[in-house]
N, C-alpha and C positions, 0 to 999 in steps of 0.2 A: 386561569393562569394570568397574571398579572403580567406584560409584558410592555412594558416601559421604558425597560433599560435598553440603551443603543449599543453596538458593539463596533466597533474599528478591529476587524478581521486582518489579519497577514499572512498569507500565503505563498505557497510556490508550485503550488502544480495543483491544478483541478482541468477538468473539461473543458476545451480541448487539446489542452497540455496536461498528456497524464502520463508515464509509463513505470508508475509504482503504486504501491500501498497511499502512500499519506494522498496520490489525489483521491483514490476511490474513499477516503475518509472525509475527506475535505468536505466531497461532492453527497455523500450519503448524511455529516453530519449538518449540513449549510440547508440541504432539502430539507431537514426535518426540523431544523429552527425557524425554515421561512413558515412551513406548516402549521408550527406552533407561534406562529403569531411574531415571531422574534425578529427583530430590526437589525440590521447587519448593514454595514459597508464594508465590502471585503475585495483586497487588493489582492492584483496578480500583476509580475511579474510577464514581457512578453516582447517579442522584436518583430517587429514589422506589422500588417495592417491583419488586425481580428476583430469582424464583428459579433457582437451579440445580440441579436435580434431580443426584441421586445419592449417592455417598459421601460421609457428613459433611458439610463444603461443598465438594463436588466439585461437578463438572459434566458434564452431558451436551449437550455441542454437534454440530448434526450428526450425528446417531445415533453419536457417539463417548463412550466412558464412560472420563473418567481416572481413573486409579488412585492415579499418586506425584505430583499434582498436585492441591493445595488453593487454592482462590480467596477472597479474602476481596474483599469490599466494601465499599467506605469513602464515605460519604455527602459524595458532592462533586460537583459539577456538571462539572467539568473536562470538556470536549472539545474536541479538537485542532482540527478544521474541522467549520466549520457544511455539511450537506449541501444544504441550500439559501443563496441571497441574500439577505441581510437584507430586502429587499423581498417577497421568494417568500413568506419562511415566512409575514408578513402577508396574501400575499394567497392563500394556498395553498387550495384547493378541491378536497374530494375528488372532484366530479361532474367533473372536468378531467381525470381520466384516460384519458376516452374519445377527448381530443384530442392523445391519443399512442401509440393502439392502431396497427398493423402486421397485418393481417391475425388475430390474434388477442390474448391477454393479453399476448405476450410483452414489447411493448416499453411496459407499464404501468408510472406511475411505480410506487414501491414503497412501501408503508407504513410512515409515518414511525415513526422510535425511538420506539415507547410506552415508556412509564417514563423518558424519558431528554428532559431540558431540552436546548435547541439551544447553549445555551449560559449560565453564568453572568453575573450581573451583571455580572462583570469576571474578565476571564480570567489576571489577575497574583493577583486575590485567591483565586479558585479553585486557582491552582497550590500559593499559601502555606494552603490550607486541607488541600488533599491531604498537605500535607508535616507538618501536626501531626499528623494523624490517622494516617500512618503511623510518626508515630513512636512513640504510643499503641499501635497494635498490634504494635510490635518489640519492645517494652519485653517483653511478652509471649511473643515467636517465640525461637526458636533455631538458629540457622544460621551456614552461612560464612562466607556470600561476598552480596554485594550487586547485583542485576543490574537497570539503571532504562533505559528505551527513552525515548532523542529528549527536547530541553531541561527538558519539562514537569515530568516525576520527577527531576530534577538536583536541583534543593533538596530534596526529600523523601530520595536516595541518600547527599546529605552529611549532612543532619542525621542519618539515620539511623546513617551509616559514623563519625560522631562517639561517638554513644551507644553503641553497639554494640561497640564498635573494631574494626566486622570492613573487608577492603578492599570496594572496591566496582569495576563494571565498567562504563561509560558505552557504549551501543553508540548509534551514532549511526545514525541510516536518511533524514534529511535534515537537513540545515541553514538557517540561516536567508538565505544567501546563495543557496542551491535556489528557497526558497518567496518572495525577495523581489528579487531580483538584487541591484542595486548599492544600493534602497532599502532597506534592513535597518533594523529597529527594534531602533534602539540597546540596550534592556532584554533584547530574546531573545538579541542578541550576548553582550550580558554573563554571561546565566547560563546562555550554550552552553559559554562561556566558562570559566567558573570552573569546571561540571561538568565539563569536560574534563580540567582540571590537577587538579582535586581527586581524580580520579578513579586507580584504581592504574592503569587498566589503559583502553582507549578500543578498541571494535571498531566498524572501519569496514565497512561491504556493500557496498563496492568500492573499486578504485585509484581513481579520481576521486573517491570521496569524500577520501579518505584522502589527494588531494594536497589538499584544500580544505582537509582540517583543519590541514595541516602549512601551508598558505600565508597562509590566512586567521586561524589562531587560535594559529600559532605553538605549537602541542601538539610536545614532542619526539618526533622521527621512533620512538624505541625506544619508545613508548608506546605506539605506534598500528600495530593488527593488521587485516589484511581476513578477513572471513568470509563468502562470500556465501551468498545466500538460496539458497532453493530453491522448489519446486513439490508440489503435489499432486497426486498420479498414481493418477486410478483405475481404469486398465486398463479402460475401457469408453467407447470410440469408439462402438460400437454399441449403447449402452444405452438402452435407453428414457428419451426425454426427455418423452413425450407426440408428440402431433401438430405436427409446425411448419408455419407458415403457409408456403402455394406462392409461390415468390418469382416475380416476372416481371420484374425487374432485377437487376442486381450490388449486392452490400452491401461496400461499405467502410465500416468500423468505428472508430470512437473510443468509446474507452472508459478514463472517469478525470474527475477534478473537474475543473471546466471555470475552468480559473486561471491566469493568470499562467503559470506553473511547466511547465502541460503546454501549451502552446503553442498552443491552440483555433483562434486567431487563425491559425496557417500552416497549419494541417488546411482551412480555410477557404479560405483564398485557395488552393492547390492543390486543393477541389474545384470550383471556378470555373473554372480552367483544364482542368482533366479535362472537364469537363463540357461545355465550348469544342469537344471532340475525340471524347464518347462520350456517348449522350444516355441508352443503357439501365444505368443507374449510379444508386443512391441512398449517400446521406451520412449514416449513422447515431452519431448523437453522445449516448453514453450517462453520466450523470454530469449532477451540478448544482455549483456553485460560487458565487461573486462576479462571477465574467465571464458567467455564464449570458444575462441581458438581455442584457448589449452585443454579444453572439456571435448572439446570435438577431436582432437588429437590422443587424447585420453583412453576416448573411444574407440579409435582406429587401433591404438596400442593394445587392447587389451582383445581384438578381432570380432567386436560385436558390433560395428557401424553399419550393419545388415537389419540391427534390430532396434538401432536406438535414431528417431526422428527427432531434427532441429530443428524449429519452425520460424525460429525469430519472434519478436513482438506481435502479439497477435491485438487484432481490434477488436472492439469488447463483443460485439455480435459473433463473432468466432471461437472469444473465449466461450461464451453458453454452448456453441455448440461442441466447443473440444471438453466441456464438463460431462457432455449430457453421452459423450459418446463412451467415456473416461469408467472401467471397472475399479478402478483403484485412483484417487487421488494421493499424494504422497508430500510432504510438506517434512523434509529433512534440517530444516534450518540450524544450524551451530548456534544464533543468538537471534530470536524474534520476539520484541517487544511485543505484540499483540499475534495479530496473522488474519486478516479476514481472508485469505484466500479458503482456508477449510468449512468456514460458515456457508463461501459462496459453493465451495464442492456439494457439500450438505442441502443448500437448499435446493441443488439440482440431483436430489437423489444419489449423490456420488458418496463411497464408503470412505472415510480418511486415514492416514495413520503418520501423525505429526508427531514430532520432536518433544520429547519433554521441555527443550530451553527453549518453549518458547510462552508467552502470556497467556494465549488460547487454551493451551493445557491444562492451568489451572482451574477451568469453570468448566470445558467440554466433559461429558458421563460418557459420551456414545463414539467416543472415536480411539482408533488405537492406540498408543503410546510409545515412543524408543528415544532412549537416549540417541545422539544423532550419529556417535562416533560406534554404537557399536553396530558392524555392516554382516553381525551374523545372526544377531536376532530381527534385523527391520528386513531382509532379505526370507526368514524363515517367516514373518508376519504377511510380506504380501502374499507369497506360495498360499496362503493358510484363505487368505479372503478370495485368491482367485480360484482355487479349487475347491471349496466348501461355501455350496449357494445357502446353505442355509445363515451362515454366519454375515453374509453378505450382503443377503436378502435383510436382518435384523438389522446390520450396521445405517443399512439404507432407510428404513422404515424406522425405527429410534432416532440415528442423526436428521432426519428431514426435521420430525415433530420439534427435535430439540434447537434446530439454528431458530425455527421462532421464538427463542426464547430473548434473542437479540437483536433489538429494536433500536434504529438512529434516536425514534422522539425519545426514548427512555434516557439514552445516553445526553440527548441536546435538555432536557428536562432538568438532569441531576446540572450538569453546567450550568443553566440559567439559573439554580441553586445557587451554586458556589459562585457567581456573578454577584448578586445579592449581599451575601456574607460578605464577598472582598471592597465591594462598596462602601457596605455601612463600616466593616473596618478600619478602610483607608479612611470616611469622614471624621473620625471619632478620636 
């Protein structure tokens, strides 16, 4: 593989600022480019002092040491979701952790981003703050090709694909029609917007994104490429996790910010109905969000707060173990561009049954299905996988074989692709 091309990366959340999808994307597709030989400067967004241990300013994440991958950090507060409620972060208390323990640390909230503000004073001026500052360090870099994840870095790809004159590649991993339904704020449209057309080249993480962007944003069909995500595989099912706590119910699982978007609210009313039908069942809902309060209120309303465990943001060595403990993962989302949470349920042995609206849908065989709004067939589907091992036992042993079927290098492989093509493109 020929790897020559240099990439100017734009980012807003990876390792150790992550409390969503697009960092574990970031960080799963950025490894598998440095692996393949692929040359990267990739900026982050960040306030106050973070180092990164290793080469030059490289880094070491996860006992991982990259090589062809350089990180710069640009003094900006920019972050995509607050991992708590505006309300939470005020009233957040560290002695409160003890009132989400599970038999042991595991289901402890997690320690919040030190170094790292929950958010700017304003997060339009943070975006336009991130975009001078990398244009200051372009001025500087030398590379090909331009590559900026999700609306945020859109103003900073074009100023930059200005300066520069190099093309630039928009990959999208959710839009504003995901995270807001029909209520979109007009400003994130606009500069989903403009990144798109300005953009040479637009890669969508799946056909349902990809018809959004072609229905919603009117981006030309010959624009827009899918790539999808992938998974992290570390060949150790049976690896020392520590001790996990001895369960004496069934664990169905939520795991994801608790919003709008991932649909908290039908994970809810289908475990009320479950629970109608199976009383040795708990409801573990891992993630914090904006709906956090009213999901937990929710809860109390309908008198099953006996059975349904919040844990808040868990850190990622907790999520392995809240998967591997997990009979049921459960992935209700209203609108999800991709979803690698179900790959990561899957590769830890865990059975799924994800949302038809969401991207993952389209390519998974081995996992269940349901539309998300209806809360009488996804409530009679978990019933069906926690009481019937044999169905359970296949889901498990099918889904494991098949999350290998998605691989970061395959996904960084087809990009260095289309890197190529929007090159010779743009020169010509």
């Amino acid at each position: 593989m020929n790897t020559s091309i240099k990439t100017f990366m734009l980012g807003w959340e990876f390792p150790p600022l992550i409390n969503g999808g697009l960092g574990t994307a970031c960080y799963g597709l950025t490894k598998a480019m440095d692996r393949l030989g692929m040359n990267v400067i990739f900026l982050l967004p960040g306030s106050g002092p973070i180092s990164f241990p290793g080469k030059g300013e490289g880094a070491d994440f996860s006992g991982y040491q990259f090589k062809n991958v350089t990180f710069r950090v640009i003094d900006s507060p920019l972050r995509g979701y607050s991992s708590l409620a505006p309300e939470e972060a005020e009233q957040l208390n560290p002695e409160d952790a003890g009132l989400f323990d599970y038999g042991s640390e595991l289901f402890a909230p997690a320690e919040e981003q030190k170094g790292f503000k929950i958010y700017g004073p304003d997060l339009f001026w943070s975006v336009e703050k991130y975009a001078n500052k990398a244009v200051k360090i372009a001025k500087k870099e030398n590379f090909d090709i331009i590559h900026a994840h999700d609306w945020m870095t859109y103003p900073a790809a074009m100023a930059v694909s200005k300066l520069k004159r190099r093309p630039f590649v928009a990959q999208v991993h959710s839009t504003e029609f995901d995270r807001s339904g029909e209520n979109v704020n007009q400003r994130v449209y606009d500069i989903e917007r403009a990144g798109m057309y300005a953009a040479d080249k637009v890669i969508a993480v799946s056909n349902y994104t990809r018809n959004i962007i072609l229905r919603r944003y009117s981006v030309p069909a010959s624009k827009v490429e899918v790539v999808y995500n992938g998974v992290e595989h570390d060949n150790s099912r049976d690896c020392d996790l520590g001790r996990l706590p001895v369960k004496h119910e069934k664990i169905v699982l939520f795991l994801g910010r608790i919003t709008m978007q991932k649909g908290p609210d039908y994970f809810v009313a289908a475990a009320k109905k479950v629970l109608e039908k199976m009383d040795d069942v708990k409801f573990v809902m891992a993630g914090s969000g904006d709906m956090m309060n009213r999901t937990i209120e929710l809860v109390a309303r309908m008198g099953i707060g006996h059975k349904v465990l919040f844990t808040r943001f868990l850190q990622a060595s907790n999520v392995r173990k809240a998967f591997r403990m997990a009979d049921l993962y459960v992935m209700p989302s209203v609108s999800e561009p991709f979803g690698i949470t179900p790959l990561e349920a899957m590769s830890n042995n865990v059975p799924v049954l994800i949302s038809k609206q969401s991207g993952v849908s389209e390519v998974l065989k081995n996992a269940l299905k349901v539309d998300f709004w209806d809360t009488n067939l996804m409530p009679d589907r978990i019933i069906a996988v926690l009481k019937h091992a044999p169905l359970r036992k296949t889901l498990c042993e099918e889904g494991y074989k098949e999350s290998y079927k998605f691989r970061w290098e395959d996904s960084a492989a087809r990009i260095y692709e289309i890197y190529g093509r929007t090159i010779k493109r743009a020169a010509s």
